[in-house]
C-alpha positions in Angstrom: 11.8 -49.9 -30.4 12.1 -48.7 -33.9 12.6 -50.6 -37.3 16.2 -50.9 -36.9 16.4 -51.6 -33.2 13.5 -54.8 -34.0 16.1 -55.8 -36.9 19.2 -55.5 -34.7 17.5 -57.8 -32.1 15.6 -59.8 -34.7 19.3 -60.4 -36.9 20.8 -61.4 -32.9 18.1 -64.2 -32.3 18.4 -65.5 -35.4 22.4 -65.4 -36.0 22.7 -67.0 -32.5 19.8 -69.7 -33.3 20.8 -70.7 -36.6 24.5 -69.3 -37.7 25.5 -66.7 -40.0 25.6 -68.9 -43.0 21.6 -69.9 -42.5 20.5 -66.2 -41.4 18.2 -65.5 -44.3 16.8 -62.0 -44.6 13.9 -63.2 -44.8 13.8 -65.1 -41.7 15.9 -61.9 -39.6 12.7 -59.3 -41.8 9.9 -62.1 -39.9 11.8 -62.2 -36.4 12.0 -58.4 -36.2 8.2 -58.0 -37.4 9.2 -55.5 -40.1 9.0 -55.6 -44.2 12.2 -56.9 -46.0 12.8 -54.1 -47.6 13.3 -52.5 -44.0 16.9 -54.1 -44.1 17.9 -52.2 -47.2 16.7 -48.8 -46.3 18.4 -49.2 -42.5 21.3 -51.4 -42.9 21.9 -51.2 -46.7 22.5 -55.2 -47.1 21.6 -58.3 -45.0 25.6 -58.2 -44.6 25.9 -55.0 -43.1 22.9 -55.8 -40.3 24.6 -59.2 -39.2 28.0 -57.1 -38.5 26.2 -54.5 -36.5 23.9 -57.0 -34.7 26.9 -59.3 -33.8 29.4 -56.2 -32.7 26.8 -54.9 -30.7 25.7 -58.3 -29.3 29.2 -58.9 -28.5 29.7 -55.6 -26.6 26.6 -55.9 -24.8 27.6 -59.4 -23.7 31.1 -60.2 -23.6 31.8 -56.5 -23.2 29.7 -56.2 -20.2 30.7 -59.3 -18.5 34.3 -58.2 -18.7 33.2 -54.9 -17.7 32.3 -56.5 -14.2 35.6 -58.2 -14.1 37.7 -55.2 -14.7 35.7 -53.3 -11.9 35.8 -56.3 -9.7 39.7 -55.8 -9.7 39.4 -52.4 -7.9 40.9 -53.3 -4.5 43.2 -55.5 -5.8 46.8 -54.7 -6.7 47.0 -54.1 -10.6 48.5 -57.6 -11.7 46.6 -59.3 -9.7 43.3 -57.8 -10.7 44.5 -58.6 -14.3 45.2 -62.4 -13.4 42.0 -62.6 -11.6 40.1 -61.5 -14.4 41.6 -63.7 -17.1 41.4 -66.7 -14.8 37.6 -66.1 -14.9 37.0 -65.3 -18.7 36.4 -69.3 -19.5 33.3 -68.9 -18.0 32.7 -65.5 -20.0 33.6 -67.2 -22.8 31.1 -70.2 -22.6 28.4 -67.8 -21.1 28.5 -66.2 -24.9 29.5 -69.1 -26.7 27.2 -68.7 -29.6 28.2 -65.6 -29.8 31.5 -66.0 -30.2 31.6 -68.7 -33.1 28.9 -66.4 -34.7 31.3 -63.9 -34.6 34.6 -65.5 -36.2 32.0 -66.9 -38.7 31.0 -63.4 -39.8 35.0 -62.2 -39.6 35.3 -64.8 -42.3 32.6 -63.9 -44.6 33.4 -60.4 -44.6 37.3 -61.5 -45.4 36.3 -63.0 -48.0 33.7 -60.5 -49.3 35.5 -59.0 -52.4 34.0 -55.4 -51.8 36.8 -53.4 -50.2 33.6 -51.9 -48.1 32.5 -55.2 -46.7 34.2 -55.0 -43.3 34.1 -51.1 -42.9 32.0 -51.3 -39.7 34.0 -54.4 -38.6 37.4 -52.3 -38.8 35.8 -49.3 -37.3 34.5 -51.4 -34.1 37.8 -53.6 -34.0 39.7 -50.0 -33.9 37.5 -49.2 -30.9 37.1 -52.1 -29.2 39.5 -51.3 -26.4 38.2 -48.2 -25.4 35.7 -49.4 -23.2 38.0 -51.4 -21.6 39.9 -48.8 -20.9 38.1 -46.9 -19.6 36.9 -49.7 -17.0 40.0 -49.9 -16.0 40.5 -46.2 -15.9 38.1 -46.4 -13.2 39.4 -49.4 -11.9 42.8 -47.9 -11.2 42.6 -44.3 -11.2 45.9 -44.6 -9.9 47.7 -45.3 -13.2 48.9 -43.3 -16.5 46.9 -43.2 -18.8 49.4 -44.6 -21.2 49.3 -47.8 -18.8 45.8 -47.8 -19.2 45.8 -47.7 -22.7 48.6 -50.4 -23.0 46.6 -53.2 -20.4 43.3 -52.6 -22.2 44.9 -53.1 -25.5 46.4 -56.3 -24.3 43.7 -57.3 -22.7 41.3 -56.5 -26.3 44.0 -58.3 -27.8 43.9 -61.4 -25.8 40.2 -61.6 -25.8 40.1 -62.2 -29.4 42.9 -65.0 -29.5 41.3 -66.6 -26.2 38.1 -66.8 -27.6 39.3 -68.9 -30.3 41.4 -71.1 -28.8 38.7 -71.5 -25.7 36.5 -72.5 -28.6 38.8 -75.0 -30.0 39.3 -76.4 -26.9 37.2 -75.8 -23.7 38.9 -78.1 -21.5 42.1 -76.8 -22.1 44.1 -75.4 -19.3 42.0 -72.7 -17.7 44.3 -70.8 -15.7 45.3 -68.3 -18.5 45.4 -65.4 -15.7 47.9 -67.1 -13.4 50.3 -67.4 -16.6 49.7 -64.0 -18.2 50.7 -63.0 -14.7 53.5 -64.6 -14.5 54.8 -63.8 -18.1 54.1 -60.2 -17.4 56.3 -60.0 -14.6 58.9 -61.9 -16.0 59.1 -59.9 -18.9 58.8 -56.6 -16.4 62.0 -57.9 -14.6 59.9 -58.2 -11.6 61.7 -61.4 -9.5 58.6 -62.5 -7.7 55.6 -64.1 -8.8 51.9 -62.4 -8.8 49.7 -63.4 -5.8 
């Protein structure tokens, strides 16, 4: 690996060991085994490496995980592959736990960073963070328009990122989200009988 691949993995250990808030650059320079001013001429700011390093982190954990669940729903009907998989993202979601709270910890800091800049990268990878799912699903269900696609993926992206949350808040909550997303979509399709 290269100076910014060893601070991209050095900034993950660290944000996921300690939080955002107590990620020095020091300490995420000493992880990676490079100079501090390696974070500058890479990354620009401290800031700008713990977005990257969590949005990648993120991809290549959550991402990947619900990768496997959108290809897992290949032989199954389309709503029921989608109920399936959101009955199953509780355990996604405490498999990345750290993760996620590192995340919405970040969102906020760049929210309230006053630099109109500060959540560039953040935007760009929010704008984008469908299209992998997508194109899962794409392969999924070759099957359907790619306007269908494009609508279930941007659902789905949507409810990842409210789900997340709320499994946060409350693990124990009712876990059967799939089942009721289900349900609701097929109500609101007009479709008289229930998924499954």
């Amino acid at each position: 690996m290269g100076n910014r691949e060893d601070l991209l993995a050095g900034a993950r250990r660290v944000i996921l060991e300690r939080g955002v808030a107590k990620a020095t650059a020091r300490d995420i320079a000493a992880e990676a085994g490079v100079s501090l001013a390696a974070i500058g001429y890479h990354f620009g700011s401290k800031d700008r490496l713990v977005t990257e390093a969590l949005v990648e982190a993120l991809g290549s954990g959550i991402g990947d995980d619900i990768e496997a669940l959108v290809l897992d729903s290949r032989d199954q009907p389309v709503l029921d592959g989608f109920a399936d998989m959101w009955n199953r993202m509780p355990q996604v979601f405490a498999d990345h736990r750290e993760a996620l709270v590192a995340s919405i910890e970040n969102t906020l800091r760049v929210l309230r960073d006053p630099d109109p800049d500060a959540g560039r990268h953040l935007r760009e990878a929010v704008a984008a963070g469908h299209l992998g799912m997508a194109e899962n699903l794409g392969a999924a269900h070759p099957e359907l328009p790619d306007a269908q696609i494009e609508a279930i993926a941007y659902l789905s992206f949507v409810l990842v990122q409210g789900l997340g949350l709320l499994w946060l808040i409350d693990p124990d909550a009712e876990l059967a989200y799939g089942d009721r997303f289900a349900a609701a979509v097929a109500a609101l399709a007009g479709t008289p009988e229930q998924p499954r």
